[in-house]
NUDRENBA-703648 format. One line per 8 residues: number of its first residue (from 1); for each residue x, y negated, z of N, C-alpha, C. Coordinates in pm, 1 decimal, always signed. Each point is the difference from the previous one (the first is absolute). Layout:
<atoms>
NUM = X,Y,Z,X,Y,Z,X,Y,Z ~ ...
</atoms>
This chain:
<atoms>
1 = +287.0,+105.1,-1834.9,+60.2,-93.2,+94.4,-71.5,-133.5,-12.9 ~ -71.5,-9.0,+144.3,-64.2,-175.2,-29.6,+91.9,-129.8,+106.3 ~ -1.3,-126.6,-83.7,+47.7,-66.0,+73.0,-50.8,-122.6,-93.8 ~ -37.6,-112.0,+80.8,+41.6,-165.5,-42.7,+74.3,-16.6,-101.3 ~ +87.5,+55.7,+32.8,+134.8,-74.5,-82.3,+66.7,+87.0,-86.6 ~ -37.4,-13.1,-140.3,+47.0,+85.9,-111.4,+117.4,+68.6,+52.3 ~ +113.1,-133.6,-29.9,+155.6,+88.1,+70.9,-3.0,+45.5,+94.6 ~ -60.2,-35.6,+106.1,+12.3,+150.6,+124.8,-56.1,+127.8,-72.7
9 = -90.4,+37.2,-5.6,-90.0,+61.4,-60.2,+99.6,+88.8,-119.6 ~ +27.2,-56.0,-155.4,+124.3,+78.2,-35.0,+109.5,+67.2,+36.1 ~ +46.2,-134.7,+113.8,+151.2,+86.3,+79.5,-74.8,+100.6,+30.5 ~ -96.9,+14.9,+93.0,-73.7,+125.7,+42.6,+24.3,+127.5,-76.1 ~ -60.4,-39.8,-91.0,-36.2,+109.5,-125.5,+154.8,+57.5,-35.0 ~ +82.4,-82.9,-28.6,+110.9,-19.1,-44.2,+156.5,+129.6,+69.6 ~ -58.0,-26.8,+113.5,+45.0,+33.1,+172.0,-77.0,+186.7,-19.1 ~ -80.9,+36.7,-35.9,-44.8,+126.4,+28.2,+37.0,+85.1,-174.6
17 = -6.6,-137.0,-64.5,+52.9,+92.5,-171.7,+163.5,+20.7,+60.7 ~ +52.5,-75.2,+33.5,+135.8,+62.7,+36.0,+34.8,+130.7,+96.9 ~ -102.6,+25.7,+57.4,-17.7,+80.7,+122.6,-5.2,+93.4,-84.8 ~ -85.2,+15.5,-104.5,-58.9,+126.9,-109.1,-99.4,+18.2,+22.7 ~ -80.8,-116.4,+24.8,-151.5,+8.5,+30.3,-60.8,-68.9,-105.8 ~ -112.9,-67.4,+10.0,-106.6,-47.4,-108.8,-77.4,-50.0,+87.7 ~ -22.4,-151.5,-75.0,-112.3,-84.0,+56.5,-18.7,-107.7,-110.6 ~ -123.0,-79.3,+43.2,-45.3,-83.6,-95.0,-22.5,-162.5,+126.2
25 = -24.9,-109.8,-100.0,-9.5,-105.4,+142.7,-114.1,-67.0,-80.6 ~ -73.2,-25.3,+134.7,-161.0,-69.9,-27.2,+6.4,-99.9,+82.2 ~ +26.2,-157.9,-105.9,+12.3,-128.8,+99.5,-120.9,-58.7,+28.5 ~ -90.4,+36.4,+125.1,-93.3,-57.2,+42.4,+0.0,-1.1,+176.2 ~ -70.5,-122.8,+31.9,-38.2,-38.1,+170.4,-101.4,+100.2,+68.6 ~ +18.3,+103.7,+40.9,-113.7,+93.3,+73.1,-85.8,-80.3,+76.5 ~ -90.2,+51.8,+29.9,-130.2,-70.2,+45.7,-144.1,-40.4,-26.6 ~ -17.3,+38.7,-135.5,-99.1,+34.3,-68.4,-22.6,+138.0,-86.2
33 = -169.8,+5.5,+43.1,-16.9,+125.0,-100.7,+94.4,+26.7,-164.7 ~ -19.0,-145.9,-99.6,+20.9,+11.7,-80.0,+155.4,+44.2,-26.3 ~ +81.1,-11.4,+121.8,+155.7,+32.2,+29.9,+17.8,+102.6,+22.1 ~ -81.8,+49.3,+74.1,+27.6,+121.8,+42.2,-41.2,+131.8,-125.5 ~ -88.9,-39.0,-76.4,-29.2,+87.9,-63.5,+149.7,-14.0,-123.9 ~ -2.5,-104.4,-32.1,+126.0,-8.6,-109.8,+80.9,+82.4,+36.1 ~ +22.0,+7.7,+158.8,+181.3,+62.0,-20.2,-50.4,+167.7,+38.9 ~ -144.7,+9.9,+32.6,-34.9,+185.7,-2.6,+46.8,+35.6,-186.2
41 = -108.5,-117.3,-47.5,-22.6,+40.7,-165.6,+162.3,+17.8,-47.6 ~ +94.1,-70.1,+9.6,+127.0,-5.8,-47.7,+21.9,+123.2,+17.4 ~ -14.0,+48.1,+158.5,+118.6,+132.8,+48.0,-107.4,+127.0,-62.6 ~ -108.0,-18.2,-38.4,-32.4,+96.4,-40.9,+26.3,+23.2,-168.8 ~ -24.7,-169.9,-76.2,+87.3,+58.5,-140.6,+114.5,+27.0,+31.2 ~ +69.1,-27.4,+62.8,+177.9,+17.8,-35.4,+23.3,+91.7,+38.7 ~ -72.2,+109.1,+115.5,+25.3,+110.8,+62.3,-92.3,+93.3,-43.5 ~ -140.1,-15.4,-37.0,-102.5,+108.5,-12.8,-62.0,+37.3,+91.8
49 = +30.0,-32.8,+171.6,-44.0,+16.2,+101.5,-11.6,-108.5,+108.6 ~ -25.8,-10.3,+106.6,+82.6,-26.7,+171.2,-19.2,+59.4,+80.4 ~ +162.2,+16.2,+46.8,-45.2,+126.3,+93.6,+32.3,-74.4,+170.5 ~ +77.3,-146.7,+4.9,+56.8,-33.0,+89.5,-41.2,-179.4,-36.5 ~ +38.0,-36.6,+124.1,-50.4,-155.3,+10.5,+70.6,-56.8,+109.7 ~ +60.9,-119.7,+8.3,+60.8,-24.2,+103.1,-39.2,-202.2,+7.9 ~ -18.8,-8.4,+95.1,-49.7,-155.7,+26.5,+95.0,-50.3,+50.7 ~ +83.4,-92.1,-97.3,+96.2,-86.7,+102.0,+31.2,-149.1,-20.0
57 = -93.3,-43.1,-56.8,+4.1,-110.7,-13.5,-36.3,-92.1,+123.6 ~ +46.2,-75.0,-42.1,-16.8,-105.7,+159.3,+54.7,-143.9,-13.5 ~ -30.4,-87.9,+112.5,+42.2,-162.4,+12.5,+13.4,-54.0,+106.8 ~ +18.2,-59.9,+54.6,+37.3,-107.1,+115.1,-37.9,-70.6,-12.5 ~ -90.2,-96.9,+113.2,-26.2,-135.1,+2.9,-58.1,+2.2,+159.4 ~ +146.5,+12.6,+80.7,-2.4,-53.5,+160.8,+3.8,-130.4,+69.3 ~ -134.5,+44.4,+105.3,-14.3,-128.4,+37.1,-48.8,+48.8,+147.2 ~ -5.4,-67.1,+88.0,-86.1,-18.7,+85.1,-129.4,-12.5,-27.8
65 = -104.1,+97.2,+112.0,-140.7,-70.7,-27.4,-66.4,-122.6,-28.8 ~ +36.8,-94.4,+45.7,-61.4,-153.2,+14.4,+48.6,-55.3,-93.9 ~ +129.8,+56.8,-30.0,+60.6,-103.7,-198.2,-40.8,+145.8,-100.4 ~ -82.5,+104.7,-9.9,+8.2,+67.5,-120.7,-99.5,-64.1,-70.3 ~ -39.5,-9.8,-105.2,-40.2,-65.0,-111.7,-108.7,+91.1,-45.8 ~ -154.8,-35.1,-23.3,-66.2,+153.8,-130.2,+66.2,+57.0,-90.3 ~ +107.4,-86.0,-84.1,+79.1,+22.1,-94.6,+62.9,+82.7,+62.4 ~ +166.0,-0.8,+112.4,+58.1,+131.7,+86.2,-88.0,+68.7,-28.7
73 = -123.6,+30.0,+92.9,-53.1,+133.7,+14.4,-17.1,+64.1,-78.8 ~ -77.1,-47.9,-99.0,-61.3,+74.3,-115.1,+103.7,+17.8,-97.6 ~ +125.1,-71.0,-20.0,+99.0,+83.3,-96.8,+66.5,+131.0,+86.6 ~ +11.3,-8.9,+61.7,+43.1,+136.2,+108.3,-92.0,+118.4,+7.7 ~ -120.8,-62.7,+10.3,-96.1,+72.2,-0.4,-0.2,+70.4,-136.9 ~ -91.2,-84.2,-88.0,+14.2,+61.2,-148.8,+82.9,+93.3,-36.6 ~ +136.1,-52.8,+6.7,+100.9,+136.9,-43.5,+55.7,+90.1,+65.9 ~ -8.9,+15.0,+107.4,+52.6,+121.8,+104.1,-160.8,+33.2,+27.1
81 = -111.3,-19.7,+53.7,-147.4,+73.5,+47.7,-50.6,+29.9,-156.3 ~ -30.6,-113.5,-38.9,-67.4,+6.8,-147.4,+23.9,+99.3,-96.5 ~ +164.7,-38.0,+16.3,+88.6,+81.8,-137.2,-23.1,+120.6,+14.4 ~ +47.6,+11.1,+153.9,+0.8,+192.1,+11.4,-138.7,+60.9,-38.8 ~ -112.8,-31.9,+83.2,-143.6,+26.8,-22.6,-30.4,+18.7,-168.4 ~ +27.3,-100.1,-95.2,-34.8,+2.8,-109.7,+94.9,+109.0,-83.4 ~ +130.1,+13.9,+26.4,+80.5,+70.6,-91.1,-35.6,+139.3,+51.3 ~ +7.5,+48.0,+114.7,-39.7,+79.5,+44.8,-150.8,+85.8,-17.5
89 = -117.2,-43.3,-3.8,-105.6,-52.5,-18.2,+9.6,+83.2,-212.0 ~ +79.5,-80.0,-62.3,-21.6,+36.7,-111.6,+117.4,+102.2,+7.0 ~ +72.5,+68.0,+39.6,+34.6,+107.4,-0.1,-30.1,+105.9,+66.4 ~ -111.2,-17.2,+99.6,-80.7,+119.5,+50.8,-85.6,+37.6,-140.7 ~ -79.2,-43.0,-73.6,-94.7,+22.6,-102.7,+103.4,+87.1,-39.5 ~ +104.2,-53.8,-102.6,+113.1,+49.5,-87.2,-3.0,+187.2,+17.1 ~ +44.8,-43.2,+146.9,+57.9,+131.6,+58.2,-157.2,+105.7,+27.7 ~ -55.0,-40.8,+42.8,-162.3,+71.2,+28.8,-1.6,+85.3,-121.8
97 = -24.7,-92.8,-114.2,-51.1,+24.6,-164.0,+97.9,+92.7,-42.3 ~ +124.9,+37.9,+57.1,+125.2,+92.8,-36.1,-8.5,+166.4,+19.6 ~ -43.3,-62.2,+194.3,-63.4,+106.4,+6.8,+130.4,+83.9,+86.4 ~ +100.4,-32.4,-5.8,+90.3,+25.6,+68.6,+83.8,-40.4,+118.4 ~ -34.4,-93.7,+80.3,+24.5,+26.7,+93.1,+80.2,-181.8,-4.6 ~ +90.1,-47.2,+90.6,+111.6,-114.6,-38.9,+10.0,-72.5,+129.0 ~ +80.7,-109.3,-43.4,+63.5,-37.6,+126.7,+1.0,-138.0,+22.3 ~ -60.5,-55.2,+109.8,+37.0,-176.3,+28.9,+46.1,-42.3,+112.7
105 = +138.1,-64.3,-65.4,+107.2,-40.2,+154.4,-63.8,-160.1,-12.9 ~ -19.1,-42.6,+93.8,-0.1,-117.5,+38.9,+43.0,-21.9,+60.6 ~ +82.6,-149.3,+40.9,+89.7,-60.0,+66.9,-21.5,-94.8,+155.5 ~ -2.6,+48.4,+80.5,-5.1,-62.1,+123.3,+98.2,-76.1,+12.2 ~ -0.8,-40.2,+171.1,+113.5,-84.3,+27.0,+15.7,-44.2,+161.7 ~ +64.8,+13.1,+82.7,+50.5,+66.0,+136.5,-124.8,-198.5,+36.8 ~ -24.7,-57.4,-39.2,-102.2,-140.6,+29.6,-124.8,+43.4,-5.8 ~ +0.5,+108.4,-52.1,-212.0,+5.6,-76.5,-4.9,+134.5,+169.8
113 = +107.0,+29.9,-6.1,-30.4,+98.6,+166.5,+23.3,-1.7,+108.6 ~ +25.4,-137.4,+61.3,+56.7,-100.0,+88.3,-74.3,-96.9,+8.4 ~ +8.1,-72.9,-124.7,+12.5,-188.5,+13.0,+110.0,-84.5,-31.0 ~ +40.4,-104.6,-46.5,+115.8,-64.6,+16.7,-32.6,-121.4,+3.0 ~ +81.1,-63.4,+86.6,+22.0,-178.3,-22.4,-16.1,-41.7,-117.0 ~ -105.2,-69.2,-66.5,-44.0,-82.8,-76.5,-3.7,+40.0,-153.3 ~ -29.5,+112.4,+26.4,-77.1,+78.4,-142.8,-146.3,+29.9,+64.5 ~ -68.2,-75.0,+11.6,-175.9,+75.2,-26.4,-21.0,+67.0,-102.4
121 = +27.4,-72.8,-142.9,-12.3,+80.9,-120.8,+73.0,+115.2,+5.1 ~ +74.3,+8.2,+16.8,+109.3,+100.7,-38.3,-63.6,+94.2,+82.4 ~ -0.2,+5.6,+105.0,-23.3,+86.0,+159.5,-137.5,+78.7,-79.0 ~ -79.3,-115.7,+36.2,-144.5,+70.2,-87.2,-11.9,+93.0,-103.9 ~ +76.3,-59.2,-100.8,+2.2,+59.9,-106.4,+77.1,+187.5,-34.6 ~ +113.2,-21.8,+110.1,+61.0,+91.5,-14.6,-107.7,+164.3,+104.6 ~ -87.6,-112.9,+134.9,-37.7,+62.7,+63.1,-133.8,+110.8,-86.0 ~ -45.5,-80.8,-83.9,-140.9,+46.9,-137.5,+91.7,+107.8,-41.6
129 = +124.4,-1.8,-27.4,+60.6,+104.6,-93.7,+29.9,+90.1,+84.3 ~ +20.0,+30.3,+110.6,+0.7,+98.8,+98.6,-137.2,+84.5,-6.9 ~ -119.9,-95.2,+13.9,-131.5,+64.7,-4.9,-1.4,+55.7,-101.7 ~ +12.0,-91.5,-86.5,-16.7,+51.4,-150.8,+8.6,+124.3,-32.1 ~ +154.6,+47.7,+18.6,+70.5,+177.1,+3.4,-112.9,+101.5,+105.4 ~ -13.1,-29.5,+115.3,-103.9,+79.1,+58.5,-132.9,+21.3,-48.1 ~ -91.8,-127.5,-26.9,-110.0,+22.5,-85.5,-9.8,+99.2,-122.3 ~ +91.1,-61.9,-76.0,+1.9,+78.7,-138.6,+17.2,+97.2,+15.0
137 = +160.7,+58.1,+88.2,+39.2,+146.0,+45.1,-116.2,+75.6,+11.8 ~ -132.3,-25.7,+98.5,-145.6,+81.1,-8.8,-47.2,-66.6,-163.3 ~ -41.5,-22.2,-2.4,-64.1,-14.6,-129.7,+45.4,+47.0,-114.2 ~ +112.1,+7.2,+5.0,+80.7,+64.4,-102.9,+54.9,+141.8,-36.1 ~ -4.6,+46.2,+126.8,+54.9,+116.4,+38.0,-104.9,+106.1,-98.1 ~ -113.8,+26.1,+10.0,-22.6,+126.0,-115.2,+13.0,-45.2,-106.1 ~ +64.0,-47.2,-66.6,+37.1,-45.6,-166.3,+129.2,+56.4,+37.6 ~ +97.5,+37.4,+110.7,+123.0,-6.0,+1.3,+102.3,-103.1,-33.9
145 = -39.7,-144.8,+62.4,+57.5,-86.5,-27.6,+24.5,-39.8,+110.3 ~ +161.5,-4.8,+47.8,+83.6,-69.5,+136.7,-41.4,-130.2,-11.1 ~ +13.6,-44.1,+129.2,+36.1,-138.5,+41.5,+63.9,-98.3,+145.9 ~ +148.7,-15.3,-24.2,+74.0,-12.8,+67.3,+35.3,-172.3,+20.6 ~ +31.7,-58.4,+116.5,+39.4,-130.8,-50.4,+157.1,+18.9,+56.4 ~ +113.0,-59.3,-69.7,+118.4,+17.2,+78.6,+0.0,-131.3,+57.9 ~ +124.7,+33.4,+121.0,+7.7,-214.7,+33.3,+180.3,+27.2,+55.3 ~ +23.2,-46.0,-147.3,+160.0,-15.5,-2.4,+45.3,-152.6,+106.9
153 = +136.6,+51.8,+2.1,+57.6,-128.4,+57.9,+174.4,-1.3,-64.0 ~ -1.9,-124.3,-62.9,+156.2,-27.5,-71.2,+49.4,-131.2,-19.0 ~ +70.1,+19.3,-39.7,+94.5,-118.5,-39.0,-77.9,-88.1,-108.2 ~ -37.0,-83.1,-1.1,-33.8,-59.0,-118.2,-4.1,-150.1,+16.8 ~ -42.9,-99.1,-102.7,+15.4,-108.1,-2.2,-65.4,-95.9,+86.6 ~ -79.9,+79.2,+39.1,-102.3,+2.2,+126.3,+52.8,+8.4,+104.6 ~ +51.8,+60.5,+55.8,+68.4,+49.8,+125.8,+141.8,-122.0,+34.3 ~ +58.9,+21.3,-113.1,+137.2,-99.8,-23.8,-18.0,-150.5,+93.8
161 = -168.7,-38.1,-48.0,-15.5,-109.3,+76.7,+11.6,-34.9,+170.7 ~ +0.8,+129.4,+3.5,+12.1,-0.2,+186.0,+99.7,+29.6,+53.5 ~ +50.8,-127.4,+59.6,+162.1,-36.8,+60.6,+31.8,+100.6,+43.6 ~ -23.6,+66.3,+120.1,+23.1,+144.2,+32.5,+40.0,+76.0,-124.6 ~ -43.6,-11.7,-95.9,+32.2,+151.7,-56.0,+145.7,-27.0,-128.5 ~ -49.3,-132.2,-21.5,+112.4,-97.1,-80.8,+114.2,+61.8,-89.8 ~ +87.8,+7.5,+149.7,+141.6,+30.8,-37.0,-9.7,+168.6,-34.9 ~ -80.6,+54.9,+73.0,+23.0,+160.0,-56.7,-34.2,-22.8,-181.6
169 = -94.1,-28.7,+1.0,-47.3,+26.2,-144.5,+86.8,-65.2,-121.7 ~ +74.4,-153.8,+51.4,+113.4,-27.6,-61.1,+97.2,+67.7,-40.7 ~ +51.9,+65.4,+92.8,+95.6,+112.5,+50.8,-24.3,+79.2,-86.1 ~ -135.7,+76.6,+5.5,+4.4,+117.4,-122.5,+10.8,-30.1,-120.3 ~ -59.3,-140.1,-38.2,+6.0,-25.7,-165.5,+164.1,-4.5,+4.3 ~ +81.4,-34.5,+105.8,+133.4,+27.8,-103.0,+64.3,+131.7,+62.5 ~ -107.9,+121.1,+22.6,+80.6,+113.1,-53.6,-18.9,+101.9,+159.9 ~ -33.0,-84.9,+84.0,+18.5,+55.1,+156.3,-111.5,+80.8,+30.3
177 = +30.2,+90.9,+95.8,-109.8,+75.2,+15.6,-64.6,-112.3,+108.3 ~ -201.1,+85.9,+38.2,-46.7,-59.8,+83.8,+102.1,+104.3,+151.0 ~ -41.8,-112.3,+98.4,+43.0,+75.7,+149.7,-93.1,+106.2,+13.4 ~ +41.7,+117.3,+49.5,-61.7,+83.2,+108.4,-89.6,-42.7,+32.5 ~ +0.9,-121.0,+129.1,-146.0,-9.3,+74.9,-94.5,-64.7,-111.1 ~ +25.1,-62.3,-82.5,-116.7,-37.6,-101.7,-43.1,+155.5,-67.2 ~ +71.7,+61.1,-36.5,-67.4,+133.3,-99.5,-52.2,+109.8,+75.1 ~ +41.2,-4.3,+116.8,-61.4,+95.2,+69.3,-69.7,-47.7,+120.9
185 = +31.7,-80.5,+43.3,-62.5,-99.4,+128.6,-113.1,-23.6,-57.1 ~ -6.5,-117.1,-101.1,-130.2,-51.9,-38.4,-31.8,+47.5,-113.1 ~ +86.8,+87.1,-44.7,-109.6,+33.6,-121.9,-8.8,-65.6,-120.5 ~ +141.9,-81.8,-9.3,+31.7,-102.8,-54.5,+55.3,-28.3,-174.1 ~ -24.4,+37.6,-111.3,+141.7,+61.2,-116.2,-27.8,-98.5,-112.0 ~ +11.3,+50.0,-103.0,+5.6,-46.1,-108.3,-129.4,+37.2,-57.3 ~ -88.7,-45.1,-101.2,-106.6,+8.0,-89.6,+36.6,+179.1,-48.7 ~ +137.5,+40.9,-38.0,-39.6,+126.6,-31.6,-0.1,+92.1,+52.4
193 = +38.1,-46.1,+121.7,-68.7,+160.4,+137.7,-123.6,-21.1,-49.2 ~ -87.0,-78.2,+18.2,-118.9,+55.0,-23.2,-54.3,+46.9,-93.7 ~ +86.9,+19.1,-102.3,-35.1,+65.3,-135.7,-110.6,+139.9,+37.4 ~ +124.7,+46.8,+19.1,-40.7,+174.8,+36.9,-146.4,+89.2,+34.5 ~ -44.0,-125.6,+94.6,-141.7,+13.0,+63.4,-111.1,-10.9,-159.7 ~ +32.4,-29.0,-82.0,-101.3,-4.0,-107.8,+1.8,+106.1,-60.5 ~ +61.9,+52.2,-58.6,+26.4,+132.2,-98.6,-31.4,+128.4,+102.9 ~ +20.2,-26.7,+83.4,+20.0,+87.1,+100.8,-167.1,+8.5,+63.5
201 = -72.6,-71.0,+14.7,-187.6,-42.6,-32.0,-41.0,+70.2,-91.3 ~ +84.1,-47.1,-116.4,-66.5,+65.8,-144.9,+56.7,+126.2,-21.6 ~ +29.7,+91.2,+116.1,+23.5,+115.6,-51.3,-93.5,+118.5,+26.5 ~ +65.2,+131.3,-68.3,-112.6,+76.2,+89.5,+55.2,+26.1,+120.5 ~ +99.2,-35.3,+55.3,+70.1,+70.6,+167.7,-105.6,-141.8,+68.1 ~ -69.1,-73.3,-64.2,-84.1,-89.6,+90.9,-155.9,+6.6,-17.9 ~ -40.2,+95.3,-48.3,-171.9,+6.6,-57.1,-85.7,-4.4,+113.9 ~ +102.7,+26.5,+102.8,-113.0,+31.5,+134.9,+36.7,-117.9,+128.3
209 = +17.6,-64.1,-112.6,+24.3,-149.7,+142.9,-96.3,-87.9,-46.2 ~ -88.1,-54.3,+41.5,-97.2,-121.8,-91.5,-33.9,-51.2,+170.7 ~ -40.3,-135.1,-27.2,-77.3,-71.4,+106.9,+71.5,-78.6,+92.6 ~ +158.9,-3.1,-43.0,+121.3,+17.1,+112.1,+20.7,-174.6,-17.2 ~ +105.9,-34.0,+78.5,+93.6,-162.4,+10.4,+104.2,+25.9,+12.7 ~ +104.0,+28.1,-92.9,+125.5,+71.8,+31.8,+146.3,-127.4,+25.6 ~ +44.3,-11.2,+79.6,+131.5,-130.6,+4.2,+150.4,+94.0,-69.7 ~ +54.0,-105.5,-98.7,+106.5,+40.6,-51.1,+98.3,-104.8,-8.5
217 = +164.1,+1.4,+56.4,+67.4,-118.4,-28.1,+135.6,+90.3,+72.5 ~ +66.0,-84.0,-77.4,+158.0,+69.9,+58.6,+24.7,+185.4,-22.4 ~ +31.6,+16.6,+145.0,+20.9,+132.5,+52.3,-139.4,+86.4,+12.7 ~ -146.8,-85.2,+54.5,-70.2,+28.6,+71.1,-115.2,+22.1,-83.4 ~ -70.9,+166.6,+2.8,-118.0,-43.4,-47.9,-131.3,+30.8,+136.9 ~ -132.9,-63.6,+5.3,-80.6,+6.7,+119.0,-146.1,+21.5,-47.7 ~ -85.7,+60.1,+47.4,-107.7,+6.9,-14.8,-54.4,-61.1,+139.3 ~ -109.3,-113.2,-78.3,-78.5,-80.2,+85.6,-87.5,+57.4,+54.5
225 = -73.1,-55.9,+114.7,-134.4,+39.6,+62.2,-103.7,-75.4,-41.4 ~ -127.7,+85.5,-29.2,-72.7,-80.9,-57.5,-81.4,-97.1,+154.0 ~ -47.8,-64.2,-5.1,-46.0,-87.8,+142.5,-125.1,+100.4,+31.6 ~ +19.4,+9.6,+170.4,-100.8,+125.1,+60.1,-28.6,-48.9,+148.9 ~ -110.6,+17.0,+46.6,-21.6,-49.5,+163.4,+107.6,+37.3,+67.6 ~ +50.1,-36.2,+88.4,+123.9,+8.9,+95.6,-54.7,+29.7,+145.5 ~ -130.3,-91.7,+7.0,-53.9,+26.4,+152.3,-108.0,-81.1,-12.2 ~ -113.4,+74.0,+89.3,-150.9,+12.8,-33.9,-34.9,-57.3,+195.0
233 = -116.4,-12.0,+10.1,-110.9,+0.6,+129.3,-89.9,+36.6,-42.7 ~ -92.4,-18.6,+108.2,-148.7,-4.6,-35.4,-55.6,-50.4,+108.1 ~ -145.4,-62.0,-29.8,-67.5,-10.0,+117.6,-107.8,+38.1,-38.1 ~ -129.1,+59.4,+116.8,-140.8,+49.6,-47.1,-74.5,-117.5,+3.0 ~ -67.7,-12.9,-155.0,-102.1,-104.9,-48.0,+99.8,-108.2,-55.8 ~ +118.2,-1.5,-50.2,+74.5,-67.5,-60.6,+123.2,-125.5,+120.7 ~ +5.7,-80.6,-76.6,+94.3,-106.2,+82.6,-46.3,-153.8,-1.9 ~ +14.0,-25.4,+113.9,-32.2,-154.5,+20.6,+136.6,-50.8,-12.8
241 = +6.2,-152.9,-32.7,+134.5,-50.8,+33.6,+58.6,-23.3,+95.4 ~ -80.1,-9.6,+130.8,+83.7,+9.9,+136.8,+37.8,+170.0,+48.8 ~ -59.6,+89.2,-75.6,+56.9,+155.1,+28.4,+134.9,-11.2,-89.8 ~ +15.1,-62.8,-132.3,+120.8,+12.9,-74.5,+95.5,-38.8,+51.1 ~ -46.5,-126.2,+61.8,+98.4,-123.5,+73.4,+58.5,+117.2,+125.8 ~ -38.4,+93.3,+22.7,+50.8,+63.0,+169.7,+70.9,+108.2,-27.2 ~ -39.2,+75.4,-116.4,+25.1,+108.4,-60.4,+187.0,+32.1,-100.0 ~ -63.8,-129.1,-85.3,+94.2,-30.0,-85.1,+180.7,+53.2,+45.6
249 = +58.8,-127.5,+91.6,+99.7,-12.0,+39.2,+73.0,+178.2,+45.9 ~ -77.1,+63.0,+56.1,+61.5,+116.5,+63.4,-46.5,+133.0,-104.0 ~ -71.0,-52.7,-91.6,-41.3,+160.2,-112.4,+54.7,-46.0,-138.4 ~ -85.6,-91.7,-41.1,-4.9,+71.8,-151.3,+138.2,-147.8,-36.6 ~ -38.2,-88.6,+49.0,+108.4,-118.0,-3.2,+102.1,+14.5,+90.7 ~ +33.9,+124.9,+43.9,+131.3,-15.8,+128.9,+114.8,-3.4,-116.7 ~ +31.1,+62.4,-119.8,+110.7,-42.5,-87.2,-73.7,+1.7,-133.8 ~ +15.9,-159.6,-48.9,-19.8,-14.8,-114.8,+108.8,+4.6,-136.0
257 = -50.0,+9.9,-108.1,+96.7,+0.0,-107.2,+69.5,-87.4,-21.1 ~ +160.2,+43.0,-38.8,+6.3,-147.0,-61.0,-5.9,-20.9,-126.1 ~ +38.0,-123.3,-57.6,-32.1,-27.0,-155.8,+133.8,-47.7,-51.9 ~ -12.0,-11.0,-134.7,+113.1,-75.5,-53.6,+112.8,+95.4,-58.7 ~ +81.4,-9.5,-111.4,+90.5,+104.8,-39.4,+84.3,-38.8,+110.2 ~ +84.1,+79.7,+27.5,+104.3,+20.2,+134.7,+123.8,-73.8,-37.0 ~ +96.4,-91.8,+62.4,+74.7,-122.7,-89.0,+161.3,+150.7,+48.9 ~ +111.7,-0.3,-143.6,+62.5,+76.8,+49.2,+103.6,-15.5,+74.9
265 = +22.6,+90.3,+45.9,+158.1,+12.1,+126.4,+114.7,+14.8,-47.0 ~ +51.7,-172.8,-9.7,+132.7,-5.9,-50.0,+138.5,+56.1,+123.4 ~ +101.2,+38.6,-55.7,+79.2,+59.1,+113.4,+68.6,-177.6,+72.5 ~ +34.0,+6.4,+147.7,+43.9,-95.7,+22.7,+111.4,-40.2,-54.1 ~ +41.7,-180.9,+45.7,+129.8,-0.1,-101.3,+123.7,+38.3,+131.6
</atoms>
């Protein structure tokens, strides 16, 4: 279990010894080689192997384009693009050298396959980890090593911040369920719906899924599309810009995409 912060990191540990599980906690910032290898080297003394890997570390620092900072970018960057690449990265070797086969969930996020209002970092970053799972998925695949990214959506301290969602999430900390149209409408739950989708990666009822973007939250689980031409032309000897300019509007631009995560549909009052 890696995290920043010792005490998260223990509760962690703490949280799965009660379960009747076993874990160990490695307090370091992902994002460098030298990080990433520590917490392979750990799970391989403490375990003897790795057979599974999961990237979920992450940060915030939203802004608008014109106020983000080098600093924003590159801490966003570093530990959600960086982190995954490097931890990942040193657990392909691990697993290669095993010889058996293994598994890497990486963590998307409904922004890196959209866009959102005033995460560049984030958007970007999450969008690399989408590629990421497809690339590797080929590259990886005759070693027998999956690679999946999930892109949960929940309740978290994150979410809390957005007036819209406020009072539900209040509501549940003292005890209430979420509504209907949030858990099944949007897809909406708690951090441990999305549990399931991991173990459930690392099993063998999943050996034959690799390359995928899978959405998990609430009620709902979804498999993404990976991005694919929608609609094509042509012209013989290529295109000028006054053929695009004539063309455009009624073919390949008659409906464009839209962008942006989709804002959700509260019931009226």
């Amino acid at each position: 279990v890696n995290d920043v912060d010792e005490a998260v990191a223990e509760a962690a540990v703490k949280s799965i010894a009660e379960a009747g599980g076993t874990a160990v906690a490695e307090v370091v910032p992902v994002g460098t080689t030298e990080a990433a290898d520590r917490l392979v080297n750990r799970a391989v003394e403490e375990f003897g192997r790795l057979d599974v890997l999961v990237t979920n570390a992450g940060i915030l620092r939203d802004k608008v384009l014109w106020k983000m900072s080098d600093d924003d970018f590159d801490a966003v960057i570093t530990t959600h693009l960086k982190g995954t690449f490097t931890c990942a990265r040193a657990a392909a070797v691990r697993m290669r050298e095993q010889g058996e086969g293994g598994t890497l969930i990486l963590v998307g996020s409904p922004a890196g396959q959209r866009g959102n209002f005033g995460q560049t970092n984030y958007s970007a970053a999450k969008a690399g980890i989408a590629a990421f799972a497809r690339t590797w998925s080929m590259e990886l695949g005759r070693a027998n090593i999956t690679v999946n990214a999930i892109v949960p959506v929940a309740a978290t301290a994150m979410t809390e911040t957005i007036p819209a969602f406020a009072p539900y999430i209040e509501a549940m900390k003292n005890g209430e369920p979420l509504p209907d149209f949030l858990r099944k409408g949007e897809g909406f739950g708690t951090p441990e719906d999305c549990a399931a989708l991991v173990p459930f990666l690392a099993s063998e009822a999943a050996r034959g899924i690799t390359g995928q973007a899978i959405g998990i939250g609430g009620d709902k689980v979804a498999l993404w599309s990976h991005p694919q031409e929608i609609a094509a032309a042509f012209a013989d000897g290529g295109w000028s810009p006054e053929a695009l300019a004539d063309v455009w509007p009624t073919s390949v631009g008659a409906e464009l995409q839209s962008v942006g995560v989709p804002a959700p549909k509260f019931p009226e009052a």
